[in-house]
C-alpha positions in Angstrom: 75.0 99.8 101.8 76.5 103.3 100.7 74.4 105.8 98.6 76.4 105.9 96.0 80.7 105.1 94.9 82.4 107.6 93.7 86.1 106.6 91.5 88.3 108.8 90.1 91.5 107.4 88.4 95.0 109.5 89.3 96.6 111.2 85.8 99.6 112.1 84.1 100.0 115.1 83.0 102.1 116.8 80.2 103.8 113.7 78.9 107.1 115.7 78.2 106.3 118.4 75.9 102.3 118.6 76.3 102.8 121.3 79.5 99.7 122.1 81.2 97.5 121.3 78.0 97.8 116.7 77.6 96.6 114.4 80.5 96.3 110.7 80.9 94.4 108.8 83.4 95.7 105.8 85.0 94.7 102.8 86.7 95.1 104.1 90.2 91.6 105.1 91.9 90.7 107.4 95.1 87.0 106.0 95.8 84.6 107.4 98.1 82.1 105.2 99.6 79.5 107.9 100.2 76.5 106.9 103.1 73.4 109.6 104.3 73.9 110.6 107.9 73.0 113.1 110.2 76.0 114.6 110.3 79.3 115.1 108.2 81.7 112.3 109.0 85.1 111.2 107.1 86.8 107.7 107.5 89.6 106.8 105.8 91.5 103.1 105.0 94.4 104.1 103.1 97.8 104.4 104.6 98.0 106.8 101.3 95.9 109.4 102.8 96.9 112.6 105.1 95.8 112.3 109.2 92.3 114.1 108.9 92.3 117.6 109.9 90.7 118.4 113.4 90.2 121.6 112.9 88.8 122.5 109.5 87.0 120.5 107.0 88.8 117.7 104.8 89.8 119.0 101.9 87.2 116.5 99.6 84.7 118.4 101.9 85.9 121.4 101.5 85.5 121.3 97.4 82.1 119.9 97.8 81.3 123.2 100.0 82.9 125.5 97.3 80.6 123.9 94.7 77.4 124.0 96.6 77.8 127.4 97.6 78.5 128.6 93.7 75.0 126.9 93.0 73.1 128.2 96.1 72.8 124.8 97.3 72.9 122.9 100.6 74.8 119.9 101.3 72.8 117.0 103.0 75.6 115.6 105.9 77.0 112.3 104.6 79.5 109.6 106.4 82.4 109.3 103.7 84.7 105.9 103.7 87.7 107.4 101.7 89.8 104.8 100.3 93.6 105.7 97.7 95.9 104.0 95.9 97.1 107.6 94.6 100.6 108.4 96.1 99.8 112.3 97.6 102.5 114.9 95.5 104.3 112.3 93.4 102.6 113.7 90.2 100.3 111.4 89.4 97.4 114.0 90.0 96.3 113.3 93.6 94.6 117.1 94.2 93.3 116.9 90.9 91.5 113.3 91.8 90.5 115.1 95.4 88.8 118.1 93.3 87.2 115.9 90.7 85.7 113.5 94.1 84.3 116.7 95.9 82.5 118.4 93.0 80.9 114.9 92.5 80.4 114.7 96.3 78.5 117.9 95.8 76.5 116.8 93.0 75.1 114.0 95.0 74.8 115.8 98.8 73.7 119.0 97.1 71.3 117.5 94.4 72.7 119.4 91.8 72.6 118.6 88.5 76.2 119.5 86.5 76.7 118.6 83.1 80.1 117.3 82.1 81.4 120.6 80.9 80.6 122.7 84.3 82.4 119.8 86.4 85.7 120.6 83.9 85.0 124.0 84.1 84.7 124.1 87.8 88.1 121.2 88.5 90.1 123.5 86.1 89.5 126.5 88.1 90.4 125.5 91.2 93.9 123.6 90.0 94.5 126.3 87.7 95.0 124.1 84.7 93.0 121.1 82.9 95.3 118.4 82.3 95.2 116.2 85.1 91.7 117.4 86.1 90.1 116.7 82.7 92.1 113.0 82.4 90.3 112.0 85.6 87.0 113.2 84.4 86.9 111.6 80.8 89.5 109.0 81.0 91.8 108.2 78.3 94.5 110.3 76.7 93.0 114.1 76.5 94.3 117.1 75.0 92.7 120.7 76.7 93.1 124.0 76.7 90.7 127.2 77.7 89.0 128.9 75.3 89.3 132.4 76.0 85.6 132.3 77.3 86.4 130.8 80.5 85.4 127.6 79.4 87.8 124.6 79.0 87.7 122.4 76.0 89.0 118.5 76.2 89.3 116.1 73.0 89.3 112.5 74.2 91.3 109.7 73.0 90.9 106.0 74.7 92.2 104.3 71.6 96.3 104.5 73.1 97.4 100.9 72.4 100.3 101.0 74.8 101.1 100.3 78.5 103.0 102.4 81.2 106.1 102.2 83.4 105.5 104.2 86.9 109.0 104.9 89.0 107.4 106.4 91.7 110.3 107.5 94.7 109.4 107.7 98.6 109.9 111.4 98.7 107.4 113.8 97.4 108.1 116.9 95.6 104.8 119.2 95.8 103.7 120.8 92.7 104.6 124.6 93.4 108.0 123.9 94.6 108.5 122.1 91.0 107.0 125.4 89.3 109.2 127.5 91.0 112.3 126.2 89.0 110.2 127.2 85.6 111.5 130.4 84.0 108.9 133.0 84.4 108.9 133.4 80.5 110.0 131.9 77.1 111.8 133.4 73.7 108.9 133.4 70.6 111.7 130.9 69.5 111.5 128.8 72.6 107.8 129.0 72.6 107.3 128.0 68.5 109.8 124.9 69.2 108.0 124.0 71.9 104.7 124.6 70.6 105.5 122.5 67.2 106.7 119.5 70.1 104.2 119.3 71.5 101.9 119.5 68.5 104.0 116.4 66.8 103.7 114.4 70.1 99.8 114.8 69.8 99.6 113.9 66.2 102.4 110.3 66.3 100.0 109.6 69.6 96.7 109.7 68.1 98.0 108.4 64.7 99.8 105.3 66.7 103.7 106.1 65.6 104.5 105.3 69.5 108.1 105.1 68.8 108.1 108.4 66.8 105.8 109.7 69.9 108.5 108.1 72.7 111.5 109.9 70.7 109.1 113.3 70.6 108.1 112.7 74.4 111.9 113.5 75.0 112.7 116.3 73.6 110.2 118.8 76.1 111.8 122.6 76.0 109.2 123.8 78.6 109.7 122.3 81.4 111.9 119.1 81.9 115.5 120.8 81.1 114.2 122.7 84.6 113.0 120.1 86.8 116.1 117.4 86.2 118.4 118.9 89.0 115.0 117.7 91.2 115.2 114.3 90.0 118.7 113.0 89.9 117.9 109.2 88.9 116.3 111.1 85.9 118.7 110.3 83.3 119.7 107.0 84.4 116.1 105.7 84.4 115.6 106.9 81.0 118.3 105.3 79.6 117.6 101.8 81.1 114.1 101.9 79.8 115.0 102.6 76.4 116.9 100.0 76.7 114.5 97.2 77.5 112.5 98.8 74.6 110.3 101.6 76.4 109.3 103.9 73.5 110.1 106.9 75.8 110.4 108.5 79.5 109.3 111.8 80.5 108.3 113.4 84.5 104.7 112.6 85.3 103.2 116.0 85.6 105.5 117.8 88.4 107.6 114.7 89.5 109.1 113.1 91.0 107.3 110.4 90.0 109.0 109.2 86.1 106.7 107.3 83.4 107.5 105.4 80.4 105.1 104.9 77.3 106.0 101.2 76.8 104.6 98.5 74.0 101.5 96.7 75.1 102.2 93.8 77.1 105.5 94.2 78.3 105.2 96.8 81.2 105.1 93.9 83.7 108.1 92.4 82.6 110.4 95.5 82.5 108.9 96.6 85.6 110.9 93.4 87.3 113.9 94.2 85.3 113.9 98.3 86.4 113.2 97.0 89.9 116.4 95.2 90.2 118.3 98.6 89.1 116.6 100.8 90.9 115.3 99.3 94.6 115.2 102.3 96.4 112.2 103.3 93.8 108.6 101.8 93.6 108.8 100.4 89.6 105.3 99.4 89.0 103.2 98.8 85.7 100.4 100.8 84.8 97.3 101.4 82.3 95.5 103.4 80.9 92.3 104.1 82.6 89.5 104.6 79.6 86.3 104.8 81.4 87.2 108.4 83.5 85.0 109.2 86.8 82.5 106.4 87.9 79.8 107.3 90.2 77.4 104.4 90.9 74.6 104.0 93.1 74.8 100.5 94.8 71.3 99.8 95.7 69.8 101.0 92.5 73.1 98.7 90.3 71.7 95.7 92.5 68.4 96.3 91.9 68.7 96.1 88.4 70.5 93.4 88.0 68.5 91.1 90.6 
């Protein structure tokens, strides 16, 4: 029986005009089955995964090493069964699931004690941004920014009464190759229409005016108009969805991945629809994970519950 399971859902991040700063978690899990050993040793069962290195430490390992020596601490070797259903640079936040895993792989092998705030603190660092990071930590919708103390601030939200719509293509598009299309700067104009976006879609989200957050969803000035020529189904996709009813379609995170916010209920039965239009795509429906990072300890779960 392993030590202890780790889960961490895969994100969403941005959600059109919410750049860098809104996340949402999904129901798609990396899961680490974690064992004591006397050695380190990585197994993996998902055809999801990259071949282990040979020559360097897996990168969940590698995270876990970067923690434990920022606290002084030593890892105790561990066997780790690494299991995905997280599509690697699709934009649905597969590093930022990897980070979250190996700080919690840390916690465990390096008996550290980290509150909630340092594991944000530390995930943010190391991607560079909070969105998909903090969504995969807390669950739910979440809005974050830093605070100018180098400290990272999240507000939660799991009360999203809608479903999703993932498009998710064979090819991956990896996140700094997406970045490099951005502009390297925006027009006080540009950045006070995007900024009031982005504001409105937070405020029709948490307020429940989905169709007023769809319409808002699509109308991003910071980093979509950019990454289109990327995605060339873009468009098209959009335009069937709102036409089933979706109540909007943006690029999850970097791409190429697409979502749609759709109305509770109905994501499996557009999914079928969409799949008939667009075959060469993976059209699957999604929720929204609300529970965040789950580390359990098996033998101690059992034992209370014998």
């Amino acid at each position: 029986m392993s030590r202890i399971s780790i889960r961490v859902p895969a994100s969403t991040a941005n959600l059109g005009p919410g750049f860098d700063s809104v996340g949402m978690a999904l129901n798609r899990y990396l899961t680490l089955e974690v064992y004591d050993h006397e050695n380190w040793v990585f197994e993996q069962i998902s055809p999801l995964l990259p071949p282990l290195p040979t020559e360097e430490d897996p990168f969940i390992l590698k995270i876990a090493r970067q923690v434990a020596d920022q606290y002084h601490a030593e890892l105790s070797p561990c066997r780790v069964v690494v299991d995905s259903g997280i599509p690697l640079a699709r934009g649905l936040g597969s590093s930022a699931s990897a980070v979250v895993a190996g700080i919690e792989l840390a916690s465990y092998a390096g008996n550290l004690v980290l509150s909630a705030q340092e594991k944000l603190d530390i995930a943010s660092r190391i991607e560079g941004h909070p969105d998909n990071v903090a969504a995969s930590l807390f669950g739910g919708l979440i809005v974050s920014a830093e605070n100018g103390n180098g400290h990272f601030e999240v507000v939660p939200f799991s009360g999203l009464m809608a479903d999703l719509l993932l498009f998710i293509p064979d090819d991956e598009l990896k996140t700094e190759d997406a970045r490099k299309v951005l502009p390297d700067s925006y027009s006080r104009q540009e950045a006070v229409s995007g900024s009031a976006t982005s504001n409105l879609l937070v405020a029709a989200l948490l307020s429940g005016q989905y169709e007023l957050a769809g319409n808002i969803m699509e109308q991003d000035r910071f980093h979509e108009p950019y990454r289109i020529q990327l995605i060339p189904q873009f468009l098209e996709i959009r335009r069937l969805a709102k036409s089933l009813g979706a109540y909007g379609t943006v690029i999850s995170g970097a791409g190429p991945t697409i979502i749609s916010l759709v109305p509770s209920g109905q994501a499996e039965a557009m999914a079928a629809t969409l799949q008939e239009q667009f075959p060469f795509l993976s059209v699957e429906p999604a929720q929204i994970d609300r529970t965040g990072t789950v580390t359990v300890n098996p033998a101690a779960y059992n034992k209370l519950n014998s």
